[in-house]
C-alpha positions in Angstrom: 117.2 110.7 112.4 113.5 110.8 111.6 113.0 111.2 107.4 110.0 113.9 106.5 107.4 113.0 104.3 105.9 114.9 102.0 102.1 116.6 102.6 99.5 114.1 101.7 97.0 116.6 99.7 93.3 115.9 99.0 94.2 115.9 94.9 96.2 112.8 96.0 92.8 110.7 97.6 91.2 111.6 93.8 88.4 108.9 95.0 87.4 110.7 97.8 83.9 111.8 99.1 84.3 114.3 102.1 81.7 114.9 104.5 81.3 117.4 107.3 80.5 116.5 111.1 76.7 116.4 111.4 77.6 118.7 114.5 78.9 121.5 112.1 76.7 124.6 112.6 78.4 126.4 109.4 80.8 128.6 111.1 83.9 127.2 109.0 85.2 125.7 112.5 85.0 122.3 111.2 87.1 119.2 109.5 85.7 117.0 106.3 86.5 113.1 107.2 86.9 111.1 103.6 86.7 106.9 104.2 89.5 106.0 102.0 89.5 102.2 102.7 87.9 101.3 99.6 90.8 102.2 97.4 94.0 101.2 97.7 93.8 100.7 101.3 94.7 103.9 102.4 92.3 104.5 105.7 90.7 107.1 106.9 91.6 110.8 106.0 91.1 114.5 107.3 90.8 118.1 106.3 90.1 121.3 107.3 86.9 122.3 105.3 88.4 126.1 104.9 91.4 124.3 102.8 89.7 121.7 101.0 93.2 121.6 98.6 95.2 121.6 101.2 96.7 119.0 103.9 95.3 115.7 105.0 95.8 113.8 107.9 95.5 109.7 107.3 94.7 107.4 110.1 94.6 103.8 109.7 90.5 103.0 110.6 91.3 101.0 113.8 93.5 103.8 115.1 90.7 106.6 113.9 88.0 104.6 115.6 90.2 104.9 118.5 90.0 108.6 118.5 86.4 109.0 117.5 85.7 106.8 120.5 87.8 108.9 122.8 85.8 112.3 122.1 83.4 113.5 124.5 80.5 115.2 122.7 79.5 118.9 124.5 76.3 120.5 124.4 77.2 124.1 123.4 
């Protein structure tokens, strides 16, 4: 049986400095990356920028470089 974790919030990465996607055209559609690595180790984390108290996802920075490297970028 899997155990459940508790959210991880933004109030918990106090060091934190988010920044939006360069791509974000201001329409709230967008996620706030923080690089976390510096304290404690913790990696690389991500919000949604409409809930900047609320839930954030944590990647280890190999397996977010993975990701980033995975996206295809669209002209809109």
């Amino acid at each position: 049986m899997s155990q459940v974790r508790p959210a991880l919030r933004a109030a918990d990465l106090p060091g934190a400095s988010w920044r939006k996607a360069s791509f974000s055209a201001g329409e709230g559609n967008c996620v706030e990356v923080a690089d976390c690595t510096e304290f404690a180790s913790r990696g690389i984390a991500i919000r949604d920028s409409k809930d900047s108290e609320g839930p954030v996802l944590l990647f280890q920075r190999a397996t977010f470089s993975a990701f980033v490297s995975g996206i295809d970028v669209v002209d809109q």
